[in-house]
Chimera marker file (.cmm) of the C-alpha trace (Angstrom):
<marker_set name="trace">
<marker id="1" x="109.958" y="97.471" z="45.418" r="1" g="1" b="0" radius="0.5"/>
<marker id="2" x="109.400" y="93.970" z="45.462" r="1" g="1" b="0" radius="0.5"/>
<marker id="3" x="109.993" y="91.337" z="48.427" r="1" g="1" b="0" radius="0.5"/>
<marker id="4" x="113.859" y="89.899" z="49.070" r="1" g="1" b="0" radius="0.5"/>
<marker id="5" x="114.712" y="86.732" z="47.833" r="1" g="1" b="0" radius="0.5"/>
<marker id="6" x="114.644" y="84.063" z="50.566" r="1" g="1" b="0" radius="0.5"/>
<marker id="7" x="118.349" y="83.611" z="50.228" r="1" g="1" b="0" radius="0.5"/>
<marker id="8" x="119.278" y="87.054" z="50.934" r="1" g="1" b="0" radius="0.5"/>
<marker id="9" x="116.689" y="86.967" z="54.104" r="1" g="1" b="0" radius="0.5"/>
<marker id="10" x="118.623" y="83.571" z="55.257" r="1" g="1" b="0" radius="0.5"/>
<marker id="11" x="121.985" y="85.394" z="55.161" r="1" g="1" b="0" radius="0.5"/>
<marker id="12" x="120.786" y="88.593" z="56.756" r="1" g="1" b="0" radius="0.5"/>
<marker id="13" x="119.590" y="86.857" z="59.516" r="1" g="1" b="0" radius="0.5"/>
<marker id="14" x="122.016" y="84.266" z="60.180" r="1" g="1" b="0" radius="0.5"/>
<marker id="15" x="124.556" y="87.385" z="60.057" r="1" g="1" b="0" radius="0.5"/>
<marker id="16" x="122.399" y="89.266" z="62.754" r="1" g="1" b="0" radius="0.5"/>
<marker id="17" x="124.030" y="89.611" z="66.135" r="1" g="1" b="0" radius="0.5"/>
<marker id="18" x="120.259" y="88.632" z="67.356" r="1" g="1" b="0" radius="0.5"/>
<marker id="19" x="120.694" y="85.048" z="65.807" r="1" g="1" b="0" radius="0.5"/>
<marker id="20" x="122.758" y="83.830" z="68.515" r="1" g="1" b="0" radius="0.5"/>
<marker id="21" x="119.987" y="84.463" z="71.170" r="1" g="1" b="0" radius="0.5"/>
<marker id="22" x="116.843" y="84.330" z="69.133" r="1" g="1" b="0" radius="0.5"/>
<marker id="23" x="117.817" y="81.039" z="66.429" r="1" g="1" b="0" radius="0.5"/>
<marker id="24" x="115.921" y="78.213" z="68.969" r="1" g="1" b="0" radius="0.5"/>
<marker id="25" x="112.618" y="77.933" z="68.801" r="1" g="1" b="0" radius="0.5"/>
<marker id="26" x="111.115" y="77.671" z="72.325" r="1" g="1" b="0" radius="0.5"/>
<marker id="27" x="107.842" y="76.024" z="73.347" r="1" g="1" b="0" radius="0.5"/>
<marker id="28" x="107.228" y="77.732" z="76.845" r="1" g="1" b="0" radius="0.5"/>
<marker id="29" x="104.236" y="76.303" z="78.628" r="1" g="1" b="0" radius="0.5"/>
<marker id="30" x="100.818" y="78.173" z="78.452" r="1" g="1" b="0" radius="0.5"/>
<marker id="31" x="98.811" y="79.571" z="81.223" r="1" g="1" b="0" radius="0.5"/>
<marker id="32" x="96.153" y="76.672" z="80.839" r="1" g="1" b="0" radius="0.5"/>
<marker id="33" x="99.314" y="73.851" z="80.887" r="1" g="1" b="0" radius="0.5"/>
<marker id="34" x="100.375" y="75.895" z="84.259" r="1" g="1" b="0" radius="0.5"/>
<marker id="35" x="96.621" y="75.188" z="86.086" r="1" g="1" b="0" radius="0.5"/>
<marker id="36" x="95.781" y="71.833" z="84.209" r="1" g="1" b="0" radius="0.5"/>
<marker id="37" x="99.042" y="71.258" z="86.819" r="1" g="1" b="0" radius="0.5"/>
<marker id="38" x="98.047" y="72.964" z="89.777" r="1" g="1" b="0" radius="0.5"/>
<marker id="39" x="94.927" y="71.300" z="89.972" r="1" g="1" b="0" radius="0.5"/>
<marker id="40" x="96.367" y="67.758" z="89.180" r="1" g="1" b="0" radius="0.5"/>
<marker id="41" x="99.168" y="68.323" z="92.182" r="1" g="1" b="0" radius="0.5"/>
<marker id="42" x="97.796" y="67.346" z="95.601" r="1" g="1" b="0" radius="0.5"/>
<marker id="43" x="97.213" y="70.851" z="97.506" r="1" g="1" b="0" radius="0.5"/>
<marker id="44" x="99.007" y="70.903" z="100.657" r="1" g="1" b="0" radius="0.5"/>
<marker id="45" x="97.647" y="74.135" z="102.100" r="1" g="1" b="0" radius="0.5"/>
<marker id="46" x="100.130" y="75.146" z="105.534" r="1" g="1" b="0" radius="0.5"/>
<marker id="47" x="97.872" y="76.436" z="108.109" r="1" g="1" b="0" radius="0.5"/>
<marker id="48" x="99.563" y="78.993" z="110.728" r="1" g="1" b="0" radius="0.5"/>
<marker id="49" x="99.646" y="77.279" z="113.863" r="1" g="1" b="0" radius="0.5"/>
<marker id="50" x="97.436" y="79.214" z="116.587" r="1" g="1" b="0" radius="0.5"/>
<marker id="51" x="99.081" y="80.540" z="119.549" r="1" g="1" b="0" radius="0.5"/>
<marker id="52" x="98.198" y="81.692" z="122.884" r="1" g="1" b="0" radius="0.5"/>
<marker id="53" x="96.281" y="84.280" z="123.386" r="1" g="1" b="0" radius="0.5"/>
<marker id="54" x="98.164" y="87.213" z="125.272" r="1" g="1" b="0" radius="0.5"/>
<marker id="55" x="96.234" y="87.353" z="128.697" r="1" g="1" b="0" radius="0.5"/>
<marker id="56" x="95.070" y="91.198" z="129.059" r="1" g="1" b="0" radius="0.5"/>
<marker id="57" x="95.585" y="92.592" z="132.195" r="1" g="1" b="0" radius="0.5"/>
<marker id="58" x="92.043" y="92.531" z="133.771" r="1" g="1" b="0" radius="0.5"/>
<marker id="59" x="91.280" y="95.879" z="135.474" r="1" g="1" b="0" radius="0.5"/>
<marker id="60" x="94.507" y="98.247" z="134.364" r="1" g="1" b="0" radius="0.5"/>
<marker id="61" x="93.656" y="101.708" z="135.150" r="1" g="1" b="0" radius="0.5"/>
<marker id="62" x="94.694" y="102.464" z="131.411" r="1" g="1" b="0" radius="0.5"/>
<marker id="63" x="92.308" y="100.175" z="130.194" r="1" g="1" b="0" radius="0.5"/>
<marker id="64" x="89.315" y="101.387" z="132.282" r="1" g="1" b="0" radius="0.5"/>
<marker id="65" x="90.593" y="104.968" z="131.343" r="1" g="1" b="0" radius="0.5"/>
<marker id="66" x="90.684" y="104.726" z="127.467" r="1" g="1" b="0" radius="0.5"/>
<marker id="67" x="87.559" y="102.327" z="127.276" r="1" g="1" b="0" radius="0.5"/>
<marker id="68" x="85.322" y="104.542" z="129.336" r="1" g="1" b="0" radius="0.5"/>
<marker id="69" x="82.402" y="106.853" z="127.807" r="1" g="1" b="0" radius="0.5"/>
<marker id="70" x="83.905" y="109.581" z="129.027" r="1" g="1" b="0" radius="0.5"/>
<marker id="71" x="87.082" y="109.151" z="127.520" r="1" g="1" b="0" radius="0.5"/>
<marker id="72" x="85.253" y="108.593" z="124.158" r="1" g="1" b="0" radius="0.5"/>
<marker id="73" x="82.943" y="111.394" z="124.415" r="1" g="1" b="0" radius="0.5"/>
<marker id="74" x="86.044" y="113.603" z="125.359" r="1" g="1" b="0" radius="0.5"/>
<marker id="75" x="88.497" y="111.961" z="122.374" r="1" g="1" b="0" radius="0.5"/>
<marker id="76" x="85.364" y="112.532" z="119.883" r="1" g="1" b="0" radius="0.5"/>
<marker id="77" x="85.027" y="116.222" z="120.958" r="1" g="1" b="0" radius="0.5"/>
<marker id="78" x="88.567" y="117.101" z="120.302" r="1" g="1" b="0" radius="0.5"/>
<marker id="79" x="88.629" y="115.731" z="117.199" r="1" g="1" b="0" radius="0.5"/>
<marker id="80" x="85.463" y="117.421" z="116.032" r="1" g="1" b="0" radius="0.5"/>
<marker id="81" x="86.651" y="120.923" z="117.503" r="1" g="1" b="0" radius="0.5"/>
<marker id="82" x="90.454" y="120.097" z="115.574" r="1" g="1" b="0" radius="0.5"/>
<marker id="83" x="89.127" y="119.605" z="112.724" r="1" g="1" b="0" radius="0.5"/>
<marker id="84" x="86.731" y="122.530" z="112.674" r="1" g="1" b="0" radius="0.5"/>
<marker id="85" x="89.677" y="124.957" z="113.505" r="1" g="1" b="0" radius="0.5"/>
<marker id="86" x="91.533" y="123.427" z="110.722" r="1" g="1" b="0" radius="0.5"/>
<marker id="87" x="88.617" y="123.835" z="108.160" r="1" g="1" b="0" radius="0.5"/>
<marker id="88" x="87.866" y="127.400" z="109.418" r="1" g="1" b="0" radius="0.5"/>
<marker id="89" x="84.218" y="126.306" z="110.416" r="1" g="1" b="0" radius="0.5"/>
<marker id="90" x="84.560" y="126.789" z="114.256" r="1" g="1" b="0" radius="0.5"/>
<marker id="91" x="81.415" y="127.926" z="116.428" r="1" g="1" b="0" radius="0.5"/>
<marker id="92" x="80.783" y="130.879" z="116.392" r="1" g="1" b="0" radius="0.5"/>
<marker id="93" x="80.226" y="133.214" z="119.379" r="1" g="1" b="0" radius="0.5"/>
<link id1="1" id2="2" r="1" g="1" b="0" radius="0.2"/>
<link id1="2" id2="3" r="1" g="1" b="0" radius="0.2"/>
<link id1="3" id2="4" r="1" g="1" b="0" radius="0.2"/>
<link id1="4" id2="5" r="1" g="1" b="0" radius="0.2"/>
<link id1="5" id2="6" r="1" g="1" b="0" radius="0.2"/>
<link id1="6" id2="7" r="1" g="1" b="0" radius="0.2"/>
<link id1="7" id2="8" r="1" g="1" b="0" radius="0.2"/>
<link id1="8" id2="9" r="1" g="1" b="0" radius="0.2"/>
<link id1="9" id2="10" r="1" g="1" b="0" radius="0.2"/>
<link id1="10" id2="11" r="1" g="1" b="0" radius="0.2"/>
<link id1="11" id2="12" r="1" g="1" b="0" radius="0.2"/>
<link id1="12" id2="13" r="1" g="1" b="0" radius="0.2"/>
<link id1="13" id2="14" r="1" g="1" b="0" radius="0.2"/>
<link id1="14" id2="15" r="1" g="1" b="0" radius="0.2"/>
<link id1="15" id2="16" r="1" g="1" b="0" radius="0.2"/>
<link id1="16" id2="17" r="1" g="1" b="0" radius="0.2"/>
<link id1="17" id2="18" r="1" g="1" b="0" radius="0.2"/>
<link id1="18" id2="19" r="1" g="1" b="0" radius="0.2"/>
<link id1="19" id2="20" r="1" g="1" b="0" radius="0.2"/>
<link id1="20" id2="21" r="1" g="1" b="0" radius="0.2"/>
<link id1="21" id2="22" r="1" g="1" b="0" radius="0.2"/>
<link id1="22" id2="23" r="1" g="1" b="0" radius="0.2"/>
<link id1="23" id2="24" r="1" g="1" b="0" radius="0.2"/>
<link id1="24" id2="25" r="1" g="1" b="0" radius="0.2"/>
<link id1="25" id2="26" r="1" g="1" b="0" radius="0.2"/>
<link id1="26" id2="27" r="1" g="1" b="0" radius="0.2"/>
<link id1="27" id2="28" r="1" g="1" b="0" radius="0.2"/>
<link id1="28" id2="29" r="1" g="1" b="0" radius="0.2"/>
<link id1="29" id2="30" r="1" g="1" b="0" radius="0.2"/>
<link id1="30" id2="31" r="1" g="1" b="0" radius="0.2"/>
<link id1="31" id2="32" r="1" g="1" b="0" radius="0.2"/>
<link id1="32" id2="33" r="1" g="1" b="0" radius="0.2"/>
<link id1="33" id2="34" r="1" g="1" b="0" radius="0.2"/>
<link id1="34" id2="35" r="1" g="1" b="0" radius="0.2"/>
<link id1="35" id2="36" r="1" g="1" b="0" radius="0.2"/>
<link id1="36" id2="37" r="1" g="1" b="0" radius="0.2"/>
<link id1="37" id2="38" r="1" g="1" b="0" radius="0.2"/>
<link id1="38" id2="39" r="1" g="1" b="0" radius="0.2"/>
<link id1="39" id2="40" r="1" g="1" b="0" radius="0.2"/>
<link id1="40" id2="41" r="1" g="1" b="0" radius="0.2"/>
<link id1="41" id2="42" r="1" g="1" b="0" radius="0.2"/>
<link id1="42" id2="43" r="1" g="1" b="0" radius="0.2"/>
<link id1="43" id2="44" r="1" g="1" b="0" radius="0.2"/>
<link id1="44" id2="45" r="1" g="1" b="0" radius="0.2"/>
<link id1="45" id2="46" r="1" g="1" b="0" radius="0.2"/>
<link id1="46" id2="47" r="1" g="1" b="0" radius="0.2"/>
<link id1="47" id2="48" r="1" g="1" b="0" radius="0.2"/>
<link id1="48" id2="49" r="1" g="1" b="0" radius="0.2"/>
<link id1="49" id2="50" r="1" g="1" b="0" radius="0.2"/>
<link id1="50" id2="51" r="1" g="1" b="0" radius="0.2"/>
<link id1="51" id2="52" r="1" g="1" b="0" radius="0.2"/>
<link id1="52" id2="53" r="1" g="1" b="0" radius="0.2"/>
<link id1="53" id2="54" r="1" g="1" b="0" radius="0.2"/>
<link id1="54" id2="55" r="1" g="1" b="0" radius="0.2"/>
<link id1="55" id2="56" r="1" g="1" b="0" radius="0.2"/>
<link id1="56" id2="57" r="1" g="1" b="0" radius="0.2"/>
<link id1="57" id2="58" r="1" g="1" b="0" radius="0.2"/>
<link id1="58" id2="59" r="1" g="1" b="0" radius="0.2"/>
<link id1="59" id2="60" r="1" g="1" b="0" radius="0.2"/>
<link id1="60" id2="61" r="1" g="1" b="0" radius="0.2"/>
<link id1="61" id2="62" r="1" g="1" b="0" radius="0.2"/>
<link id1="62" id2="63" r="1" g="1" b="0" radius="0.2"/>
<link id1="63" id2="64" r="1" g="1" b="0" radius="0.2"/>
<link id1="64" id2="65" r="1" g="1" b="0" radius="0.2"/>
<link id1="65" id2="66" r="1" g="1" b="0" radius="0.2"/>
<link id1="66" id2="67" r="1" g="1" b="0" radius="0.2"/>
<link id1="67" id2="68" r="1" g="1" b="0" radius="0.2"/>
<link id1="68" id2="69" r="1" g="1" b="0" radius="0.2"/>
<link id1="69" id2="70" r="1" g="1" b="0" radius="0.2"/>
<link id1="70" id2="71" r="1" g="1" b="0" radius="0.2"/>
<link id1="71" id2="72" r="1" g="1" b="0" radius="0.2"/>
<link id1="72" id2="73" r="1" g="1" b="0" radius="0.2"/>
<link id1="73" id2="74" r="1" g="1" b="0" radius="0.2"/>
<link id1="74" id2="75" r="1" g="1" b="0" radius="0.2"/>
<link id1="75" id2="76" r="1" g="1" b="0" radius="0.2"/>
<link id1="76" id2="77" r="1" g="1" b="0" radius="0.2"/>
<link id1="77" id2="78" r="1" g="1" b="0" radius="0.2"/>
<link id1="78" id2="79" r="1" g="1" b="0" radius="0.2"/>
<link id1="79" id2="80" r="1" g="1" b="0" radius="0.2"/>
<link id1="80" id2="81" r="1" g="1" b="0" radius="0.2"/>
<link id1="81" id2="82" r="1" g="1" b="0" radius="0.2"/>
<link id1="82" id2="83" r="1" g="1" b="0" radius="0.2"/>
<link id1="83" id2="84" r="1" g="1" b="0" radius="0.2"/>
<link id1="84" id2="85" r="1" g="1" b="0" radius="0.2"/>
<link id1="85" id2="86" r="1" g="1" b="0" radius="0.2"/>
<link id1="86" id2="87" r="1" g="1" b="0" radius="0.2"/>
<link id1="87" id2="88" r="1" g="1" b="0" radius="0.2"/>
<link id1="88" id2="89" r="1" g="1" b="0" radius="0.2"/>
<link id1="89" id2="90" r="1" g="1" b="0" radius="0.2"/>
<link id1="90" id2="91" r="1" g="1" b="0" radius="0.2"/>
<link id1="91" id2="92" r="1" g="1" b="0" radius="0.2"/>
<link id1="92" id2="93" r="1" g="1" b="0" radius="0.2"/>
</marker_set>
């Protein structure tokens, strides 16, 4: 078997129902063309503009409640009994 002859590869490919999309050569830019252009642009960088701060109640009941030791301590120890139950490695009695 030997390679085609350059006229038969011409005619099978300009027959090809590929020509039609594939024929033009393209010259797509490279990564390096794409950041030798970012870095020439100016960079405008939008900062989000600050708002307000939300004034927290000072002194809810809710707030004392759920920030308190106690209510730590007491959140911590459920967990830690939860997850022992669910594990199967609960105290034993």
């Amino acid at each position: 078997m030997s390679p085609a002859d350059q006229q038969v590869m011409d005619a099978a490919v300009s027959a090809s129902a590929l020509n039609v999309k594939y024929a033009e050569a393209l010259d797509r830019d490279s990564a390096h063309e794409m950041l030798a252009r970012k870095l020439e642009a100016p960079q405008k960088i939008p900062y989000p503009k600050r708002s307000a701060p939300v004034p927290q109640e000072q002194g809810s009941v809710v707030h004392d409640i759920l920030t308190s030791p106690v209510a730590k301590d007491l959140a911590r120890t459920a967990v830690r009994e939860i997850l022992r139950g669910a594990f199967g490695t609960a105290r034993r009695r």
